[in-house]
N, CA, C and O atoms as a GROMACS GRO file, in nm:
protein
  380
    1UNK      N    1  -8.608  -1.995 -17.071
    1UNK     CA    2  -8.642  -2.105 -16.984
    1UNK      C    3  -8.514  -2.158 -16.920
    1UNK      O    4  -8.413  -2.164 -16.990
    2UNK      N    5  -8.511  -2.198 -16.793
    2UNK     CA    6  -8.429  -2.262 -16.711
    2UNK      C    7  -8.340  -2.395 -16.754
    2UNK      O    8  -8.399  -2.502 -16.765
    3UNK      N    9  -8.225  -2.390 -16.774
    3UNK     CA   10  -8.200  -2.543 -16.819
    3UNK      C   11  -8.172  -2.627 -16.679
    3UNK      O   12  -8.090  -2.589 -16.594
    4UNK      N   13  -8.256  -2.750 -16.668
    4UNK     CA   14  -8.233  -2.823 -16.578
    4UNK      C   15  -8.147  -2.872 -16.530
    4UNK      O   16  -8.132  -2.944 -16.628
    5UNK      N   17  -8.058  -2.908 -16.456
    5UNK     CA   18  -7.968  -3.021 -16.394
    5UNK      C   19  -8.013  -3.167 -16.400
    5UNK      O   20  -8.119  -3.210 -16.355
    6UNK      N   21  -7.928  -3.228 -16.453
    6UNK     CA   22  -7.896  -3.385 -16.454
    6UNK      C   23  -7.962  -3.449 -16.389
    6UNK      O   24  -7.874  -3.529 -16.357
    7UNK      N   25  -8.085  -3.500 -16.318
    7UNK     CA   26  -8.093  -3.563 -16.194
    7UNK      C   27  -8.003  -3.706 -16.227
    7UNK      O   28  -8.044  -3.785 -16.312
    8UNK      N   29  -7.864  -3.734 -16.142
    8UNK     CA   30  -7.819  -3.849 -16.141
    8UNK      C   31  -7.782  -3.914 -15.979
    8UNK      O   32  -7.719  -4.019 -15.964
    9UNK      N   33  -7.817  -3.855 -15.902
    9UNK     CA   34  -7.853  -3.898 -15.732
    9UNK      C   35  -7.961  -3.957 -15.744
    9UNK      O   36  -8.025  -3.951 -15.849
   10UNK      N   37  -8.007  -4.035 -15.627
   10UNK     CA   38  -8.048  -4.100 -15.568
   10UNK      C   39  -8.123  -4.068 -15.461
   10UNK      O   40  -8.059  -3.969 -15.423
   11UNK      N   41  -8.218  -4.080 -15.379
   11UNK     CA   42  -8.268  -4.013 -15.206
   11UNK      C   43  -8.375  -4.136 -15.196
   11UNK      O   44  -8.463  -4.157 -15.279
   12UNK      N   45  -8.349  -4.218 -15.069
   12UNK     CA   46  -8.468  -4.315 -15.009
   12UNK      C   47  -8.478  -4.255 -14.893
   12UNK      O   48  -8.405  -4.182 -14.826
   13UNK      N   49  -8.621  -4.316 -14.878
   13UNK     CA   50  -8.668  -4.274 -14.769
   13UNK      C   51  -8.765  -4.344 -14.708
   13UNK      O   52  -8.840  -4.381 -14.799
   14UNK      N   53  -8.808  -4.386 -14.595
   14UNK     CA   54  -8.934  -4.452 -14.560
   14UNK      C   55  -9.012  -4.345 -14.509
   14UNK      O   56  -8.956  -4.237 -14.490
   15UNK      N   57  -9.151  -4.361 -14.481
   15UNK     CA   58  -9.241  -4.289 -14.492
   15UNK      C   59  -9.342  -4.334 -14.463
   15UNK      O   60  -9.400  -4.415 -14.536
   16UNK      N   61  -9.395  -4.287 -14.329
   16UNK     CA   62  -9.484  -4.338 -14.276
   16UNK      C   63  -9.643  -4.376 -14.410
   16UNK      O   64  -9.628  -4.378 -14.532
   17UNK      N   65  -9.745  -4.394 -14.352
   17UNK     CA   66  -9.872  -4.405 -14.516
   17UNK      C   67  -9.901  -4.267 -14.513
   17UNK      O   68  -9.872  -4.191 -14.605
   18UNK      N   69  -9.970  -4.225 -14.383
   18UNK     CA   70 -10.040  -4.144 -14.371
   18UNK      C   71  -9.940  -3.995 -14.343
   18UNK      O   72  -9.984  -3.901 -14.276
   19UNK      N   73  -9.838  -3.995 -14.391
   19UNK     CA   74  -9.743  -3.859 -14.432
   19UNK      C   75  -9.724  -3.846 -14.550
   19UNK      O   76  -9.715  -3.741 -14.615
   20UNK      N   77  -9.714  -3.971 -14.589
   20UNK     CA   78  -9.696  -4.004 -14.787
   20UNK      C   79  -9.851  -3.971 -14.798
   20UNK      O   80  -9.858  -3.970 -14.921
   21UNK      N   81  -9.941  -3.952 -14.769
   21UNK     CA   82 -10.103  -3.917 -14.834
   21UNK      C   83 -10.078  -3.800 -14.798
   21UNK      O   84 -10.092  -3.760 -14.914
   22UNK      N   85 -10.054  -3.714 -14.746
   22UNK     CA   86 -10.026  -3.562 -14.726
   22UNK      C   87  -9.931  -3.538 -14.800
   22UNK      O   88  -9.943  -3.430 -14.857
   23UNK      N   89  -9.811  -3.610 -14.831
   23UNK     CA   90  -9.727  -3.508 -14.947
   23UNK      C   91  -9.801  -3.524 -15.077
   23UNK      O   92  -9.826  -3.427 -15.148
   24UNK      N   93  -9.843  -3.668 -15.116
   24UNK     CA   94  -9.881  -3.688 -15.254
   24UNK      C   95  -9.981  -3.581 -15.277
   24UNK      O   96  -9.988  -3.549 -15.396
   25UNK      N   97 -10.103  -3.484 -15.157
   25UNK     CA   98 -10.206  -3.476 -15.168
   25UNK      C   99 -10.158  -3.318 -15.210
   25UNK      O  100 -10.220  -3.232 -15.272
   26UNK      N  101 -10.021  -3.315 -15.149
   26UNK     CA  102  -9.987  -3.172 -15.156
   26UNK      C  103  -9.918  -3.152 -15.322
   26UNK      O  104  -9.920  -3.064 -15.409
   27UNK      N  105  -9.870  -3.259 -15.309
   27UNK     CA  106  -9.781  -3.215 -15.504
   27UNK      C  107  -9.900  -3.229 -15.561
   27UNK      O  108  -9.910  -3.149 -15.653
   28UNK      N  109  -9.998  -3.298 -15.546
   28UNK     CA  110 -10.129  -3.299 -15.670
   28UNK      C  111 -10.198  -3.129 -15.660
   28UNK      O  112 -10.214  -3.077 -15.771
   29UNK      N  113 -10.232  -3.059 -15.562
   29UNK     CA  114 -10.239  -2.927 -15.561
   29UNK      C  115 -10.174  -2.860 -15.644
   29UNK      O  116 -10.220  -2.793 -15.737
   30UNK      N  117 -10.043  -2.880 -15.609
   30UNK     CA  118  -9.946  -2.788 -15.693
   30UNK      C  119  -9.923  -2.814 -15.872
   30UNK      O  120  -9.863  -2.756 -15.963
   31UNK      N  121  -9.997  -2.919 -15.859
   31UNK     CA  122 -10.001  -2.997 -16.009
   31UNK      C  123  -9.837  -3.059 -16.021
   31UNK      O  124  -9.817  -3.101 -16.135
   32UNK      N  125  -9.742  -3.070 -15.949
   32UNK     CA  126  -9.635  -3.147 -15.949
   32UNK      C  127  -9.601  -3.285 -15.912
   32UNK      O  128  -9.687  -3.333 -15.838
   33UNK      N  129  -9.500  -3.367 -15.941
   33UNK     CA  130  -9.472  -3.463 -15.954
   33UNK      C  131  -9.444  -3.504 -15.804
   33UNK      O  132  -9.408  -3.411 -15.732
   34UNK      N  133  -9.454  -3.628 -15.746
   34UNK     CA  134  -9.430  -3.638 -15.595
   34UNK      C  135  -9.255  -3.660 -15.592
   34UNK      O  136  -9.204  -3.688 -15.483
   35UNK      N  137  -9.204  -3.652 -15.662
   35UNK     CA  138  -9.057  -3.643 -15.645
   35UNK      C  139  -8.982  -3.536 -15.642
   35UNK      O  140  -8.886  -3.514 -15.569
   36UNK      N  141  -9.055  -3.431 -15.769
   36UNK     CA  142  -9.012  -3.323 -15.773
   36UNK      C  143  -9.093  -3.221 -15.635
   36UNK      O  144  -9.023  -3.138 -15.576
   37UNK      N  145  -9.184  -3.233 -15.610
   37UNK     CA  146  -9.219  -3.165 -15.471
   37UNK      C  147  -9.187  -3.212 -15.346
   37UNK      O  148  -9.227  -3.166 -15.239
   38UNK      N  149  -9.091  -3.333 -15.369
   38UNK     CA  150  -9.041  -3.373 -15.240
   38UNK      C  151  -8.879  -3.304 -15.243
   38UNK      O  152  -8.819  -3.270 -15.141
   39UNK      N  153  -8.821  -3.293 -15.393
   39UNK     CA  154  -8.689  -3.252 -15.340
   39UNK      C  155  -8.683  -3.111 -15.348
   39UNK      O  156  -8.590  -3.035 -15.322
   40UNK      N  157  -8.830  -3.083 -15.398
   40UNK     CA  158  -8.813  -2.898 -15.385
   40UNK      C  159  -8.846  -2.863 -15.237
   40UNK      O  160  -8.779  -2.772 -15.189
   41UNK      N  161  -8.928  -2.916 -15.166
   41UNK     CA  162  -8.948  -2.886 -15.004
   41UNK      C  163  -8.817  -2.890 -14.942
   41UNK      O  164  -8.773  -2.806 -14.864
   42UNK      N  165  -8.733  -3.043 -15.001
   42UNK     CA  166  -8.585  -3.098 -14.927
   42UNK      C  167  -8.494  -2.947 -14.920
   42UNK      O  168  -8.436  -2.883 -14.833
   43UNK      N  169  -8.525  -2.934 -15.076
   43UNK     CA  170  -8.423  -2.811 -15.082
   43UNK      C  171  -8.471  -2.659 -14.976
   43UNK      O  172  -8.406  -2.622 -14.879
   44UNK      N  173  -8.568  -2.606 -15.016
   44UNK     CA  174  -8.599  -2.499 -14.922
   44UNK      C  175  -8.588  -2.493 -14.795
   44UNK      O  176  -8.568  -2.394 -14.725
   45UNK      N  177  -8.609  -2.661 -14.752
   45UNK     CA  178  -8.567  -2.705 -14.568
   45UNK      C  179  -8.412  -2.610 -14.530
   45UNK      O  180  -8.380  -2.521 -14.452
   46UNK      N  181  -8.336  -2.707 -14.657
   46UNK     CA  182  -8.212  -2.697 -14.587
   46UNK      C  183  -8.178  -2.530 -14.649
   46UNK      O  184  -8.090  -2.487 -14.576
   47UNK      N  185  -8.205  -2.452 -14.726
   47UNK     CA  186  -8.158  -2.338 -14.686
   47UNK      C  187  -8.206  -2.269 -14.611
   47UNK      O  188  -8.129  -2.181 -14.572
   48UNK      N  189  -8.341  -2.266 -14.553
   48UNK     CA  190  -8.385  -2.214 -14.431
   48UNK      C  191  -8.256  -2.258 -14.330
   48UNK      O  192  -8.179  -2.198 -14.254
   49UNK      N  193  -8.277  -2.379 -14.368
   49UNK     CA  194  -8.187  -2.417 -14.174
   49UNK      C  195  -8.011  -2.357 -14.210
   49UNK      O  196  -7.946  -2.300 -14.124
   50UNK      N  197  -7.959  -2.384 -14.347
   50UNK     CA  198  -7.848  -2.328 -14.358
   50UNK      C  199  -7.859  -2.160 -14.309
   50UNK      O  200  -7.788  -2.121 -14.217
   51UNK      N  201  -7.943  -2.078 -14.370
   51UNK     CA  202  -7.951  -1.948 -14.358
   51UNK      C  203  -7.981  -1.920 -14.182
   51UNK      O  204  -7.934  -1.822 -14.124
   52UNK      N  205  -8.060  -2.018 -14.119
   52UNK     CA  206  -8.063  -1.987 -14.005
   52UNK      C  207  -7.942  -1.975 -13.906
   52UNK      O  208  -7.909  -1.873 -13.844
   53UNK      N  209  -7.887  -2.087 -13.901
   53UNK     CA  210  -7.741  -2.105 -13.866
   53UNK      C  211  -7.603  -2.006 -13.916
   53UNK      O  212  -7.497  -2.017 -13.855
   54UNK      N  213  -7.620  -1.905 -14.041
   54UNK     CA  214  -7.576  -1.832 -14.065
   54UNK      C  215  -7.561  -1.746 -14.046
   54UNK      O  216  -7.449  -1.696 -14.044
   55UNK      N  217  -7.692  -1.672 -14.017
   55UNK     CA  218  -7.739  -1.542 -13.976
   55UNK      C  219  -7.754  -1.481 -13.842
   55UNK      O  220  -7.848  -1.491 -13.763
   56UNK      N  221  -7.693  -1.445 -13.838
   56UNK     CA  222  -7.708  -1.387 -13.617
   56UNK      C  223  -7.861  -1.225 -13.651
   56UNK      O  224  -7.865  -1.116 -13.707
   57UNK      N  225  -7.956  -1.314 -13.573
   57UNK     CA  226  -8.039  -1.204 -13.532
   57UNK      C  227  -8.039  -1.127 -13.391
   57UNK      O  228  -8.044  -1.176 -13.278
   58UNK      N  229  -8.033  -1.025 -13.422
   58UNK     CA  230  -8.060  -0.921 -13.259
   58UNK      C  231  -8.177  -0.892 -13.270
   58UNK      O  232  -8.243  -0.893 -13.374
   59UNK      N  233  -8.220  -0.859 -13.143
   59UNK     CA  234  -8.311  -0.778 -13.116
   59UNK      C  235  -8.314  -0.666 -13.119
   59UNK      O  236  -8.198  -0.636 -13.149
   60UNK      N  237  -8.399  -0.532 -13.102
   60UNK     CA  238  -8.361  -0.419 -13.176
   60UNK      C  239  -8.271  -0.353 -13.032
   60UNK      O  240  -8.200  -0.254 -13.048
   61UNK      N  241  -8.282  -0.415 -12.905
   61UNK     CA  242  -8.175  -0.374 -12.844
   61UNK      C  243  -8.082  -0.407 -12.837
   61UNK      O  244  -7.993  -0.322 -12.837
   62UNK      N  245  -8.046  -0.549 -12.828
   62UNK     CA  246  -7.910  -0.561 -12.859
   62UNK      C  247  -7.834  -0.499 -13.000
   62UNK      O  248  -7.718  -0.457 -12.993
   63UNK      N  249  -7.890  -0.498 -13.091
   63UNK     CA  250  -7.826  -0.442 -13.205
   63UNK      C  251  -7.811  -0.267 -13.200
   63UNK      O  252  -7.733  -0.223 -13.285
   64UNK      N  253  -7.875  -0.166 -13.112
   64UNK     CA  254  -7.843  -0.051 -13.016
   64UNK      C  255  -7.742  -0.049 -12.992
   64UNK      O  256  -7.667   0.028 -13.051
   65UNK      N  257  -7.687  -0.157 -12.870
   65UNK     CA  258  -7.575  -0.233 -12.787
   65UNK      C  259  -7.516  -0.220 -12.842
   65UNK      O  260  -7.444  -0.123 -12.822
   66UNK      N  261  -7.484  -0.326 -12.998
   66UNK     CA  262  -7.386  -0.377 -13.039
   66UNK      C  263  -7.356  -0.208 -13.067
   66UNK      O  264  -7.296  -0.142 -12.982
   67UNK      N  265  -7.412  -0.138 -13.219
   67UNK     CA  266  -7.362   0.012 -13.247
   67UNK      C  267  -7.337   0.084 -13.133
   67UNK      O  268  -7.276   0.188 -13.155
   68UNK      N  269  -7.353   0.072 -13.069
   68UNK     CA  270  -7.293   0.172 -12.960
   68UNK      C  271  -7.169   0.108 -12.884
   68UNK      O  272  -7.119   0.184 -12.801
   69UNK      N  273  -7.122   0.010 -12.893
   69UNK     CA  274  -7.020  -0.050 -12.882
   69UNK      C  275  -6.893  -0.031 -12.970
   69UNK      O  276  -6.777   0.004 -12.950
   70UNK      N  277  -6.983  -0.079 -13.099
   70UNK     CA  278  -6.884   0.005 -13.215
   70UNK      C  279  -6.816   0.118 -13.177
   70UNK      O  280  -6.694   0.131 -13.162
   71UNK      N  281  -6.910   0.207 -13.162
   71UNK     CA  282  -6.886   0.343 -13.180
   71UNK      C  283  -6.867   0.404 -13.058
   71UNK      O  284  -6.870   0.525 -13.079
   72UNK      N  285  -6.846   0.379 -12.925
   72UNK     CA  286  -6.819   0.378 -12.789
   72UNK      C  287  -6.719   0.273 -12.747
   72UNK      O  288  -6.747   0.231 -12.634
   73UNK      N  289  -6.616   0.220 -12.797
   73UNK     CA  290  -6.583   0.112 -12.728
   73UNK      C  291  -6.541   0.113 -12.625
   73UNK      O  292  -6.495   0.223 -12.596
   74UNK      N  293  -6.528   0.002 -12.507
   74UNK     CA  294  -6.453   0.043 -12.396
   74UNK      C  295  -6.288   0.032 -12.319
   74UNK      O  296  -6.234  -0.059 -12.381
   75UNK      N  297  -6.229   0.063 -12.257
   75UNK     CA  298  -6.130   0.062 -12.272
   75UNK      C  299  -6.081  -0.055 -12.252
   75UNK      O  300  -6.140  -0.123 -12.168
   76UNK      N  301  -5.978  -0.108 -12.311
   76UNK     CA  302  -5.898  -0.269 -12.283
   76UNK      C  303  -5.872  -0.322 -12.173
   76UNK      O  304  -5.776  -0.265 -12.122
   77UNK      N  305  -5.919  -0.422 -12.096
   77UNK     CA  306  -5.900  -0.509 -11.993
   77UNK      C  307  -5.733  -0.472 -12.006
   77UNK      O  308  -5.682  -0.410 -12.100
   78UNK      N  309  -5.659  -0.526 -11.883
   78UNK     CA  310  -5.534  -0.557 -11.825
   78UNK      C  311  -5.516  -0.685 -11.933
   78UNK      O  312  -5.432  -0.690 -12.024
   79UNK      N  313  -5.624  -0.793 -11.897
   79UNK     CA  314  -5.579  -0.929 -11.986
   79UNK      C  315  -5.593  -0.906 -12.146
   79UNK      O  316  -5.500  -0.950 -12.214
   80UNK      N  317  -5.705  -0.837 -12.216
   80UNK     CA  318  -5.698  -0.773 -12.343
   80UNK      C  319  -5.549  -0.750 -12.390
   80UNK      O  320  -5.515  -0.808 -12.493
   81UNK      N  321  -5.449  -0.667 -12.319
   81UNK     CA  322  -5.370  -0.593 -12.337
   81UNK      C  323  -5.251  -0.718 -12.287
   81UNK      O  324  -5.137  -0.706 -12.331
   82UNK      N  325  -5.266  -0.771 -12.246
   82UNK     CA  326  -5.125  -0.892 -12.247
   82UNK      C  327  -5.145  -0.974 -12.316
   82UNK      O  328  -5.054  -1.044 -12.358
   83UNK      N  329  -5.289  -0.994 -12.354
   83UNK     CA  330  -5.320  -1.108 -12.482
   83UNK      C  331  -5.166  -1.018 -12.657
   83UNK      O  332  -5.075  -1.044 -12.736
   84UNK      N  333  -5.284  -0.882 -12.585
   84UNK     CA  334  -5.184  -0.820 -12.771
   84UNK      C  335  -5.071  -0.791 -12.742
   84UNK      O  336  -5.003  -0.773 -12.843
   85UNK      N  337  -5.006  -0.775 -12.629
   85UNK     CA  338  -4.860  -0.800 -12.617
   85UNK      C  339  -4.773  -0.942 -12.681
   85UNK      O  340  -4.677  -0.960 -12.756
   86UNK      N  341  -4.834  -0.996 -12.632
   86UNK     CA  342  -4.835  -1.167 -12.656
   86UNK      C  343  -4.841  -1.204 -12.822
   86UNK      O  344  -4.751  -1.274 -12.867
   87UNK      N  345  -4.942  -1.160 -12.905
   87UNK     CA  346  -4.917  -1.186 -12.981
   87UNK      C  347  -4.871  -1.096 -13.070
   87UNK      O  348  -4.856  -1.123 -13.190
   88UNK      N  349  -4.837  -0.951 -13.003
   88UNK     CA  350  -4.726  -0.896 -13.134
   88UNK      C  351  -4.624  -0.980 -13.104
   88UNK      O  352  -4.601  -1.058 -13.196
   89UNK      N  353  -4.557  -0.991 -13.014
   89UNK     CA  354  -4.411  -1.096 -12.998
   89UNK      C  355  -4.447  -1.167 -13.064
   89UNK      O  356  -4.435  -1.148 -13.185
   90UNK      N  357  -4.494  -1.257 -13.027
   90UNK     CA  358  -4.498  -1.433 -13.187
   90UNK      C  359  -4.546  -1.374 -13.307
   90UNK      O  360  -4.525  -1.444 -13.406
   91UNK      N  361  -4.605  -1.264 -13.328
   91UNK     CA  362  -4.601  -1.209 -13.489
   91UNK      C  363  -4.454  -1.168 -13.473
   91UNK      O  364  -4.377  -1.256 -13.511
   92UNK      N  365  -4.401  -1.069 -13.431
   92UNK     CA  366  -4.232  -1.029 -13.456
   92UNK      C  367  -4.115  -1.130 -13.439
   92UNK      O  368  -4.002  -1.108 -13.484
   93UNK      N  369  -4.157  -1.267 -13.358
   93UNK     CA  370  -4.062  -1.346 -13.379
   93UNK      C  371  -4.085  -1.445 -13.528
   93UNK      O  372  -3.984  -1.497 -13.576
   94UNK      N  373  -4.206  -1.463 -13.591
   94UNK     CA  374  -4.256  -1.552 -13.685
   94UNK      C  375  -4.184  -1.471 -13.790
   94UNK      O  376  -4.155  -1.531 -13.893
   95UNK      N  377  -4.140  -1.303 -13.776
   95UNK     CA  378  -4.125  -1.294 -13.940
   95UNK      C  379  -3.976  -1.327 -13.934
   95UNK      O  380  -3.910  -1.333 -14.039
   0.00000   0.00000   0.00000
């Protein structure tokens, strides 16, 4: 069995009536506590939205694109190529 964490935080919140009768109605389903099904939703929110913000999705063409980019690259701009001029000098003067 899982050993729990401490609850020693805090979370307020106001809440409209008739959103608080939809969560309460929803933890009684689940047979859970309205606190504990409020910070288990809290939690799944934010790693959805963390994981969303994390994750770069393509489409199955751009991700084509991208591998064939990889593996085709094209040749270096003029400015590409004075950028890495540029900074091998300040790497060879830094050491």
């Amino acid at each position: 069995m899982a050993q729990e964490t401490p609850r020693t935080a805090r979370l307020e919140a106001r809440i409209a009536p008739e959103a608080l009768a939809i969560v309460k109605r929803a933890a009684e389903m689940e047979g859970r506590s309205l606190s504990d099904f409020i910070v288990s939703a809290a939690q799944e929110a934010a790693r959805r939205t963390i994981e969303d913000n994390n994750v770069i999705r393509l489409s199955i063409e751009d991700q084509q694109r991208f591998v064939d980019m990889l593996f085709n690259p094209p040749e270096p701009s003029a400015a590409l190529k004075r950028a890495k001029a540029a900074h091998d000098e300040l790497v060879l003067e830094s050491r």
